[in-house]
N, C-alpha and C positions, 0 to 999 in steps of 0.2 A: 420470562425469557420468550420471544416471540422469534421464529425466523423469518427474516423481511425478504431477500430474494438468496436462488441459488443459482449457477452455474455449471455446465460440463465442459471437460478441454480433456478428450480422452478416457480413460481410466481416472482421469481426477474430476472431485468437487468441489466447487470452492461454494459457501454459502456464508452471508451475514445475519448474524442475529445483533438485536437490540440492547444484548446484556449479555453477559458470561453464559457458557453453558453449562448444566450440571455436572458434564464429565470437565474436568481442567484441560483445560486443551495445551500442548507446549507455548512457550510465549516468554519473552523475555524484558528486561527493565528499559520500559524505550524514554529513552534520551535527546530526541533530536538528533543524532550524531549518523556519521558515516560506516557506522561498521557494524561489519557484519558476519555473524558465527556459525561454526559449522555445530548440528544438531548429533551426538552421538553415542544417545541411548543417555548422558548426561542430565542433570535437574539444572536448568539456563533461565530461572523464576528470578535468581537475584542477578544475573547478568547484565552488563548495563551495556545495549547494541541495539540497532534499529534494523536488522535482519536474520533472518533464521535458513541456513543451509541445511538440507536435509536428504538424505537418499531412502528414497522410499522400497527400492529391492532389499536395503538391510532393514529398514522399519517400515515394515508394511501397515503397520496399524498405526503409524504417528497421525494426530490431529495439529498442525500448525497454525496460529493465532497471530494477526495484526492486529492492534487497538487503535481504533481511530474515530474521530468528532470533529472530520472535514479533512484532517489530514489524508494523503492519499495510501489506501492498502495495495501493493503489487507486486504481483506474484509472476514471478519468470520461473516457468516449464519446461523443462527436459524432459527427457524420457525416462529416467532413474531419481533423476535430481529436481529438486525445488526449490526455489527462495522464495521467501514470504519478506517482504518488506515494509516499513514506513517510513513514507515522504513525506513531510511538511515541505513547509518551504528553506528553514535551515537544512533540511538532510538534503536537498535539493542542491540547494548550492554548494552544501561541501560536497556533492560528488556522489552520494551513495547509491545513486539508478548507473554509475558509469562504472562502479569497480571494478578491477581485471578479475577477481576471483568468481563474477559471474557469468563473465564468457567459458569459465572452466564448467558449466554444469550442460552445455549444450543444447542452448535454449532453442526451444521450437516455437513455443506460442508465452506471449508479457498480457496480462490481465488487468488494470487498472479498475478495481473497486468503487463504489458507493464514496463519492467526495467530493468536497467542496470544488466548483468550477472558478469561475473568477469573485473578487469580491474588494470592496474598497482599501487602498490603502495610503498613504502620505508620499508628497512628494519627496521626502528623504529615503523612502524605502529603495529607489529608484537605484539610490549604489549602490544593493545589495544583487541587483543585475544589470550591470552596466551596458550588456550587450543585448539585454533581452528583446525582444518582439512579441512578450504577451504582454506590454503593459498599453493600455487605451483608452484615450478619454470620454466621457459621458457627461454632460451639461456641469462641463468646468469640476467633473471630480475625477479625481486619477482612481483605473482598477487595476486588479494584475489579476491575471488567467493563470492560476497553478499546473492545473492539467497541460495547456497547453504548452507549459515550461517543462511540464515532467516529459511528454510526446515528443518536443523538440530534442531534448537529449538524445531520448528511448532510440530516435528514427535515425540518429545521426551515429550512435555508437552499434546497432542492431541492426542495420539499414534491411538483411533479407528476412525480420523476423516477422508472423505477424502479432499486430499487438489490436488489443481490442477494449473497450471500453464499455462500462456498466451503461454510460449513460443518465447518471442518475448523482445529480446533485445536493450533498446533504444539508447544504443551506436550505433549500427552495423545497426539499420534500421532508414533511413534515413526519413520516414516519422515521425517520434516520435522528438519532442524535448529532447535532453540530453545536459547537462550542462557538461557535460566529453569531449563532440567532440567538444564544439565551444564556453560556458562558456553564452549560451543564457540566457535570463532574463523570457524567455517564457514557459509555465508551458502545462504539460499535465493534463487534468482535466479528472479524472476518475469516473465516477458516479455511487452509483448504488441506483434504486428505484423500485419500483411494477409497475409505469409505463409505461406502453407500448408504447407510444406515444414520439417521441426523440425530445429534446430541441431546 
C-alpha cells in the first residue's frame, strides 16, 4: 500500500492510495448505478450504491472510500456533510453527480480525484450522450472526455460551487491503477476523512 497524492478542502483530507489500506475504510458494493446512501454508524460493505452520505459532526472518526481504475472518485463538501462518490460513465449518465439528495448536504467545495480524462471509444457509444460536447475527433478516431462530462454537469447543477480538479490522469500516469491501460483487477482507494493521521 503506497499513498500516491493527498489533498486539503478545510478540516478535511482526502488522499489516494494504490491498494486498500490496513484500517477498512467505510465503502460500499459499487455498481455503476445512481445511488446513493446515507452512512449511519451502519456496516454498507455489502450495499450495492455508488455513493456514501456522511455527517462527520456525528462521526467524526469515519474514513470514506471510492474505488476506482479510471473511473472518476468525487467528493462534494459541506460543512457537517460529505459524499464520497463514483462516476464512470454509466453513473454519469444515469444522473448520480445531479441527485437532489446532494444539494441537501450544502456543498461548499466538489473534488474530482485521480482519473481517467478522455479516452477512445466507438461511434455507437455516441447515443449513450446524445447531447454531449466532450466527444472529439483525433486522425479519424472518435474520444470522449469523461471529466469534462462529469464538469459539464457539476457546473450546470452547482453553478456557485467551487469544484477542483486532481489534475492527474490515471490512464497517462503510470503510478495510478487504470483498467483502460492493462484491464488490472487493482483498485485506487480514494479516502477522504477529518483525520489527520494516514492509514
Amino acid at each position: 500500500m503506497n499513498l500516491l497524492n493527498e489533498w486539503t478542502f478545510g478540516s478535511y483530507q482526502i488522499r489516494t492510495y494504490d491498494s486498500q489500506p490496513r484500517l477498512t475504510p467505510i465503502h460500499c458494493k459499487q455498481v455503476h448505478s445512481n445511488k446513493i446512501i446515507t452512512y449511519e454508524g451502519q456496516s454498507v460493505i455489502s450495499y450495492e450504491a455508488d455513493g456514501i452520505i456522511t455527517n462527520f459532526t456525528t462521526y467524526p472518526d469515519s474514513h470514506i472510500a471510492i474505488k476506482t481504475a479510471d473511473c472518476l472518485p468525487v467528493f462534494f463538501i459541506g460543512k457537517n456533510q460529505v459524499a464520497a462518490v463514483h462516476a464512470g460513465w454509466q453513473g454519469i449518465k444515469k444522473g448520480i453527480l445531479i441527485q437532489d439528495v446532494l444539494k441537501t448536504i450544502s456543498v461548499q467545495d466538489i473534488f474530482i480525484g485521480p482519473s481517467i480524462h478522455h479516452y477512445q471509444v466507438s461511434e455507437s457509444f455516441k447515443k449513450e450522450f446524445p447531447k454531449s460536447r466532450s466527444f472529439y475527433q483525433k486522425n479519424k478516431t472518435l474520444f470522449f472526455n469523461l471529466q469534462a462530462e462529469a464538469l459539464s454537469q457539476l457546473t450546470q447543477y452547482f453553478p456557485h460551487v467551487n469544484i477542483v480538479t486532481s489534475q492527474i490522469c490515471t490512464l497517462h500516469n503510470l503510478k495510478y491503477n487504470s483498467y483502460r491501460r492493462n484491464k488490472t483487477n487493482q483498485r485506487n482507494w480514494n479516502i477522504i476523512s477529518k483525520n489527520k493521521e494516514k492509514l
